[in-house]
C-alpha positions in Angstrom: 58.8 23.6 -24.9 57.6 25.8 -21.9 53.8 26.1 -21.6 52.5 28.9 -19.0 49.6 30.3 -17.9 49.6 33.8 -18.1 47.0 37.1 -17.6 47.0 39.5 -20.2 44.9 42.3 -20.6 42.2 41.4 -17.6 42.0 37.7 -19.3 43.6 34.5 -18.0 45.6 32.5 -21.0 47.8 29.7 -22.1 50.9 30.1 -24.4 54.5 28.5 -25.2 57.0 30.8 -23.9 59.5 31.6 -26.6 62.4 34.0 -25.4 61.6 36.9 -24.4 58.0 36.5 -25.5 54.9 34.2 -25.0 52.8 32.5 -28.3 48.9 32.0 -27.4 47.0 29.3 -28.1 43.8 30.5 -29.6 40.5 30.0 -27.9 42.7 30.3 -24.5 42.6 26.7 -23.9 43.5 25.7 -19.9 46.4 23.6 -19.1 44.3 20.5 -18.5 42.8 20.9 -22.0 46.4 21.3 -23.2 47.6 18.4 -21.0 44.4 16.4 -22.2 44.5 17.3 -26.0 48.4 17.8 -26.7 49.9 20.6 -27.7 49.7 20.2 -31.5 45.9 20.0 -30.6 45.7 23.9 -30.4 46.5 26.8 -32.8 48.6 30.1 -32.0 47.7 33.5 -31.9 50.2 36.9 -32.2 52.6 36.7 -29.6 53.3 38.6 -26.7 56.2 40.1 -24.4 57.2 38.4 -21.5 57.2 41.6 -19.8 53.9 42.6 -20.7 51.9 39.3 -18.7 52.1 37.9 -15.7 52.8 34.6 -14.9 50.4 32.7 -12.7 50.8 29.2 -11.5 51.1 27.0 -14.3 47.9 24.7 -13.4 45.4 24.1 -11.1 45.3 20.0 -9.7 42.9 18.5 -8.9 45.3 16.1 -7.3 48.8 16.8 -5.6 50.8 14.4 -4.4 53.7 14.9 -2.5 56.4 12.5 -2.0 59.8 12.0 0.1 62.4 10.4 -2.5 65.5 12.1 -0.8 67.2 10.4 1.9 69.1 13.1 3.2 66.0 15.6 3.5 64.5 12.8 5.9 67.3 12.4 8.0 67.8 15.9 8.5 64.4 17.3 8.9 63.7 14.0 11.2 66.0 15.6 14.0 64.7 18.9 13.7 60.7 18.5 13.4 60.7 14.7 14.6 62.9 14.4 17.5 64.2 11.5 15.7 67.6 10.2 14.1 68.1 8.3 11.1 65.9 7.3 7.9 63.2 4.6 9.1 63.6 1.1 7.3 60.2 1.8 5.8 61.3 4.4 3.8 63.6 2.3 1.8 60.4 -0.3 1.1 58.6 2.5 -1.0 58.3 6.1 -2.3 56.0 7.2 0.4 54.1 10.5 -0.1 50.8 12.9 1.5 48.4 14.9 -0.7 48.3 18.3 0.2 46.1 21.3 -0.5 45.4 22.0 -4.8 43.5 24.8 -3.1 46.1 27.3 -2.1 48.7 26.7 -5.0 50.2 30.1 -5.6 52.2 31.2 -8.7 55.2 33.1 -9.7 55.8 36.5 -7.8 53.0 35.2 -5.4 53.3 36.9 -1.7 52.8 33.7 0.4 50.5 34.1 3.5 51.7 31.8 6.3 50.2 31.3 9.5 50.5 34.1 11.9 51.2 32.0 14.9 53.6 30.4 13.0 57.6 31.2 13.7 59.6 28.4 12.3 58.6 28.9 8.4 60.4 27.4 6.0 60.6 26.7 1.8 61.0 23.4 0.3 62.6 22.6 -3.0 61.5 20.3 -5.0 60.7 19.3 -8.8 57.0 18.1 -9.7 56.0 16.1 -12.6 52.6 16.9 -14.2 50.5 13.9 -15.7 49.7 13.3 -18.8 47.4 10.5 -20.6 47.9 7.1 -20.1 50.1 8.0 -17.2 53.4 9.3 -18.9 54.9 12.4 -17.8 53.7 15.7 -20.0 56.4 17.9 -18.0 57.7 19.3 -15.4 57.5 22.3 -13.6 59.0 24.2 -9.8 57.0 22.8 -6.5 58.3 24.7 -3.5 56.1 23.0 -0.3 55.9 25.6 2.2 56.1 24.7 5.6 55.2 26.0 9.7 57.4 23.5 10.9 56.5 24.5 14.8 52.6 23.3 13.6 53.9 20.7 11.4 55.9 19.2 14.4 52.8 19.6 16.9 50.7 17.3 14.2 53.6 14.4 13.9 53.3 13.8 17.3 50.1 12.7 17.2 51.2 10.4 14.8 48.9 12.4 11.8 49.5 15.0 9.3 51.8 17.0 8.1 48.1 19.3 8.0 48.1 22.5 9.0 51.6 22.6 8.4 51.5 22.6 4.9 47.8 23.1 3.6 48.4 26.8 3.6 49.9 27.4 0.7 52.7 25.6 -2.5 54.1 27.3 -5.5 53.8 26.0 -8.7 56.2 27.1 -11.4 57.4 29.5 -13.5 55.6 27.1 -16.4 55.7 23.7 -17.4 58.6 22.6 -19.3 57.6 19.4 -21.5 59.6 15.9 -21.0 60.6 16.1 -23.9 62.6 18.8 -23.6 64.9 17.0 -20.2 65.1 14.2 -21.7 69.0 14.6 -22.4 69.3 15.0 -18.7 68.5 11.6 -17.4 71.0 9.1 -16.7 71.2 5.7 -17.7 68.9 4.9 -14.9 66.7 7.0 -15.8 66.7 9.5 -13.2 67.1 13.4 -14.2 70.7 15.0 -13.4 69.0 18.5 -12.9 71.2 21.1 -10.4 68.7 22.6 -8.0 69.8 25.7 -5.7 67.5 27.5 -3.0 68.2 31.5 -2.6 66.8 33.6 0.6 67.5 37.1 0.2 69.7 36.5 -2.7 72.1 34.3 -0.7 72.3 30.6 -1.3 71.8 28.3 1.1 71.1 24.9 -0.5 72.1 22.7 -3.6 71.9 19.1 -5.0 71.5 17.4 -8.0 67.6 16.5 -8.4 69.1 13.0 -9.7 70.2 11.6 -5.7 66.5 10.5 -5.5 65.9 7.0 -4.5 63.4 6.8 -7.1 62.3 8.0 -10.6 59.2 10.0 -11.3 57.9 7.5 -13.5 58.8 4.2 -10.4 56.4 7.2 -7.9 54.1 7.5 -10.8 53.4 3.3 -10.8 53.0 3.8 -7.0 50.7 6.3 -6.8 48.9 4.8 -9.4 48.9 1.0 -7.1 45.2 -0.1 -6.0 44.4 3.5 -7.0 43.8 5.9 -9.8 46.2 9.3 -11.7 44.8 11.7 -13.9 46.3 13.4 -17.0 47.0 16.9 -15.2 47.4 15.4 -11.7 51.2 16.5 -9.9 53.8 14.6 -8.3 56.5 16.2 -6.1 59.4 15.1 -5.9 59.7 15.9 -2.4 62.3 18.2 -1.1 66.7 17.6 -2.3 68.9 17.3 0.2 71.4 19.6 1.2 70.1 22.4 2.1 67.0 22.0 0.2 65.2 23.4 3.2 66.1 25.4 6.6 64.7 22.2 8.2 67.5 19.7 6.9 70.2 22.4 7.8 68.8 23.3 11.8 68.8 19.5 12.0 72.1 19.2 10.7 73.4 22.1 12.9 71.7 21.3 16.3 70.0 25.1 16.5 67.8 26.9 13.7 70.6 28.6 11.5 70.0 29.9 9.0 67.2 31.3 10.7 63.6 30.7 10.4 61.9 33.2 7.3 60.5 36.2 8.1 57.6 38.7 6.9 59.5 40.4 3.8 61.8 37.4 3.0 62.0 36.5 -0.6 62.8 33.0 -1.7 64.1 32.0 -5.4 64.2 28.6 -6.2 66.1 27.4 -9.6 66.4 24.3 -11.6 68.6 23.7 -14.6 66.5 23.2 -17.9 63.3 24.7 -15.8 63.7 28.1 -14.5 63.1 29.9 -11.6 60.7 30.6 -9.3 61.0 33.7 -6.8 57.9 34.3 -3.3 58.0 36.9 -0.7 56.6 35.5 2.8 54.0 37.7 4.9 51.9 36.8 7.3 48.4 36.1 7.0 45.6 36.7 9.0 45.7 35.6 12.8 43.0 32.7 13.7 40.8 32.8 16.4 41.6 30.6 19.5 40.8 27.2 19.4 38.1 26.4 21.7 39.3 24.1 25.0 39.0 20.1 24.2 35.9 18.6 25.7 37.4 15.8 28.0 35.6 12.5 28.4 35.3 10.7 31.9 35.9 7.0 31.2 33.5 6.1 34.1 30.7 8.3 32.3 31.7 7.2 29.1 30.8 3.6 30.1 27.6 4.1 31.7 26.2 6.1 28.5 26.8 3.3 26.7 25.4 0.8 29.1 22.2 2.9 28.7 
C-alpha cells in the first residue's frame, strides 16, 4: 500500500495512492495519526487523480536519523571529503549514524535551496524506514541527504559534524510504501534486494542493490533504540548505496570531481524498485552574511582571569 501526503484544493491531506489516482482518508488524518492508529483505523473518501494533487513529503519527523550501512559509500566519499583511505575498523563494530535537520525536509518536485557559497553539491541515495509502534517498521519511503561537501569537509576536520553540510535541506518520498508490501524482496537474511539508480539530467550515474548493506533496518532500528528511545513516525536512513550512489563516492573513486559537482538548474531523480521515484531541481539559496572574525584567547590572559 502507498500512503502520501498530498494538497488538494488549498487543503493539505492523507490518501492511499491507487494507480493513477489517490483514496482519502476522511477527516484528513496526518501521517503520524496514520502511523500511530493503522491504516484500517481511518475511513475513505471519493478518490482523486494523481494529476490533479500534489505530492508533498510524505511526513514530517520529529526524529531523523541517518546512518552509514554501505561500505563502499565510506570508502569512497572518505578520500574525497576526508582525505582518508579505507573503511575505519570502527565501522564494522556498529551501524553508526547523525541526526540531521526534520526541519528542512522537502518533498517531491521540491526545488532544493543549497548554500550559495557552496560549489561541491552533491545528492545522496538512500532508502529510509519510517517507525511504527512497538518499534516495527510501518514502511518505507525515498531519503536523498543533500550534501555541500566543500562545508561538510571544512566541519570533519574539526573532528564534528557533518552540520552545515547537510542541515540545509533532505527529501522525503514520493509516499510511503508499507512493509508489507517489500516484504517478498528480502532475502533470507533479511535484508531487502531493492535496485536503486541515481539520474542527473536524465543520465545515470549510479546503481546498487539496497541489499549490500552491512546491516538490516530492523539490526539499525535495535541500535538506535540502545540506552535510548524511537518513536512510531520517527525515520531511519539507510545511509547512501554504493556505487555511484553519490558524486562524492565517484570523485573519490576517480581522483578529480567527475561527474561534476550539481549546478543551479540541475535535476536529480532518484528510483527504487517496489517504491518509486523521486525527482528535485537544485538552486541556490540565499547568500549568508560573513561570519564575524574568531575572538582569539591569550593563554597568558586566560590564566590570570582565572587566578582573579
Amino acid at each position: 500500500m502507498r500512503i502520501a501526503t498530498f494538497r488538494h484544493d488549498g487543503r493539505v491531506r492523507t490518501g492511499v495512492v491507487d494507480g493513477d489516482r489517490v483514496v482519502p482518508f476522511r477527516g484528513d488524518p496526518t501521517m503520524l495519526e496514520i502511523i500511530s492508529a493503522g491504516v484500517d483505523a481511518f475511513e475513505s473518501a471519493p478518490g482523486v487523480p494523481l494529476e490533479k494533487i500534489r505530492l508533498l513529503a510524505p511526513l514530517k519527523p520529529a526524529s531523523l536519523r541517518d546512518f552509514v550501512a554501505f561500505e563502499e559509500h565510506v570508502e569512497g566519499v572518505r578520500r574525497s571529503v576526508d582525505d582518508a583511505s579505507g573503511v575505519p575498523d570502527a565501522w564494522y563494530a556498529a551501524p553508526t549514524f547523525y541526526f540531521t535537520n526534520p526541519h528542512t525536509i522537502l518533498g517531491p518536485d521540491d526545488d532544493v535551496p543549497f548554500p550559495a557559497a557552496s560549489t561541491a553539491r552533491d545528492f545522496e541515495l538512500e532508502v529510509a524506514a519510517v517507525i511504527g509502534p512497538d518499534r516495527r517498521i510501518f514502511g518505507y519511503t525515498i531519503f536523498n541527504d543533500w550534501s555541500a561537501r566543500d562545508l561538510q569537509s571544512r566541519e570533519m576536520r574539526v573532528s564534528l559534524g557533518p552540520a552545515k553540510g547537510k542541515d540545509f535541506a533532505g527529501t522525503l518520498g514520493p509516499w510511503i510504501v508499507t512493509a508489507d508490501e517489500l516484504e517478498r524482496f528480502k532475502d533470507e537474511d533479511g535484508f531487502l534486494e531493492l535496485w536503486c539508480t541515481a539520474q542527473v539530467n536524465g543520465a545515470e550515474v549510479g546503481r546498487d542493490l539496497l541489499g549490500n548493506m552491512g546491516w538490516t533496518f530492523e539490526t539499525m532500528i535495535d541500535y538506535a533504540a540502545r540506552d535510548s528511545r524511537v518513536l512510531p513516525g520517527d525515520v531511519l536512513g539507510s545511509g547512501t548505496v554504493g556505487n555511484g550512489g553519490c558524486l562524492a563516492e565517484l570523485w573519490g573513486r576517480n581522483g578529480r570531481q567527475d561527474p561534476p559537482p550539481l549546478r543551479d538548474g540541475d535535476t536529480v531523480t532518484l528510483t527504487v524498485e517496489g517504491i518509486g521515484s523521486l525527482t528535485n531541481r537544485i538552486v541556490s539559496g540565499p547568500r549568508a552574511a560573513e561570519i564575524p572574525p574568531v575572538r582569539r584567547r591569550d593563554p597568558a590572559t586566560a590564566r590570570n582571569e582565572r587566578q582573579h
